[in-house]
C-alpha atoms as one frame of an Amber mdcrd trajectory, in Angstrom:
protein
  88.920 -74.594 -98.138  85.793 -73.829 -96.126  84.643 -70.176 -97.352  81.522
 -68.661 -97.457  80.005 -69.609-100.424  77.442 -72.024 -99.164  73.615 -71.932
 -98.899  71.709 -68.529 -99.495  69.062 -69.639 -96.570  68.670 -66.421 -94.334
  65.287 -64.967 -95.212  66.148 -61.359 -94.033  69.869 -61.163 -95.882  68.831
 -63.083 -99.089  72.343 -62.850-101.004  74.351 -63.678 -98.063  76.190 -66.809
 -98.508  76.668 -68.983 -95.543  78.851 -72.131 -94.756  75.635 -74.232 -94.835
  75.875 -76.866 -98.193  73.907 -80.132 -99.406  75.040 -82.788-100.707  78.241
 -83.464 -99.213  79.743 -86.069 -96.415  83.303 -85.822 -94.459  84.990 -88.536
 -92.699  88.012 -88.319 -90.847  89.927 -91.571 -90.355  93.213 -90.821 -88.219
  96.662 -91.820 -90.438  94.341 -92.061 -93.530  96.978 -89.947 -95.855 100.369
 -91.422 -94.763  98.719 -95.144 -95.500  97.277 -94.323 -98.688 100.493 -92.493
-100.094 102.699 -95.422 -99.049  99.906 -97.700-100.869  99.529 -95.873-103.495
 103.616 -95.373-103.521 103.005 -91.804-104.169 104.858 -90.713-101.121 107.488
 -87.209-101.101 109.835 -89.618-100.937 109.330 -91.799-103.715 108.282 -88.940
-106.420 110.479 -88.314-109.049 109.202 -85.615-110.843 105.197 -84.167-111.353
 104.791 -83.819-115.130 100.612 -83.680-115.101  99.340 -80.676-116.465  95.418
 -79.793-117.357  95.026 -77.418-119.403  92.413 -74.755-118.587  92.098 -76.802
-114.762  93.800 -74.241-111.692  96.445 -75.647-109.494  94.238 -75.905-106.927
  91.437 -77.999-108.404  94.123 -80.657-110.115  95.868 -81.265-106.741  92.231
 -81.620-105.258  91.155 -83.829-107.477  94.905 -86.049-107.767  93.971 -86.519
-103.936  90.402 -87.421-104.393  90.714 -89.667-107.240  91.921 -92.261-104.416
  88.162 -92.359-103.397  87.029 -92.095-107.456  83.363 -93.107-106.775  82.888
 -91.160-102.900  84.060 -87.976-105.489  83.086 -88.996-108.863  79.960 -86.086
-109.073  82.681 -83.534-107.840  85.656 -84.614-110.267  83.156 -84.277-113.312
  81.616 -80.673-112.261  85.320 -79.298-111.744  87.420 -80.852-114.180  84.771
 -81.816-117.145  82.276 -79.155-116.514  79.336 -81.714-115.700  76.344 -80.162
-114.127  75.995 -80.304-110.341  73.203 -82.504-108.749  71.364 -79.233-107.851
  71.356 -78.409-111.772  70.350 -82.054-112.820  66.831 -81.908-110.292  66.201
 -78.822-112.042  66.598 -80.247-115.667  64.655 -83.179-114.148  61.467 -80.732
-113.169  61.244 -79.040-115.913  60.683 -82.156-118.449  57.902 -82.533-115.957
């Protein structure tokens, strides 16, 4: 999912958008995803049938967020901006100034 849509921090090509991005964290635990699907029991194996539909949310961002919702609070500011339209933190500090 990494695509260029980061940062726009090069002075000389000011609309080019890098892979440089705040506020974000990634950890990488080996056999993290088979032991949470067989705690969760939401294993291939033991799925019936998918029958969760958002309406107006892509495929892409439900799937994202059915995995992250196993770490709700580590990805509760992303789950709000993508499925409930909340503002990012970027758009909050801004708010924030200007009440000044």
């Amino acid at each position: 999912m990494a695509a260029p849509n980061g940062l726009t921090c090069i002075k000389e090509i000011p609309n080019y958008r890098t892979l440089i991005f705040a506020h974000v964290a990634d950890l990488d635990i080996v056999s993290t995803y088979p032991n949470v699907s067989q705690l969760l029991n939401i294993a291939r194996e033991t799925c019936v049938m998918e029958f969760c539909i958002m309406k107006g949310i892509t495929e892409e961002h439900r799937r994202e967020v059915g995995v992250n919702l196993t770490a709700a609070r580590t990805n509760a500011v992303e789950i709000c901006e993508k499925i409930l339209g909340a503002p990012s933190l970027d758009q909050l500090l801004e708010g924030f100034k200007a009440t000044g």
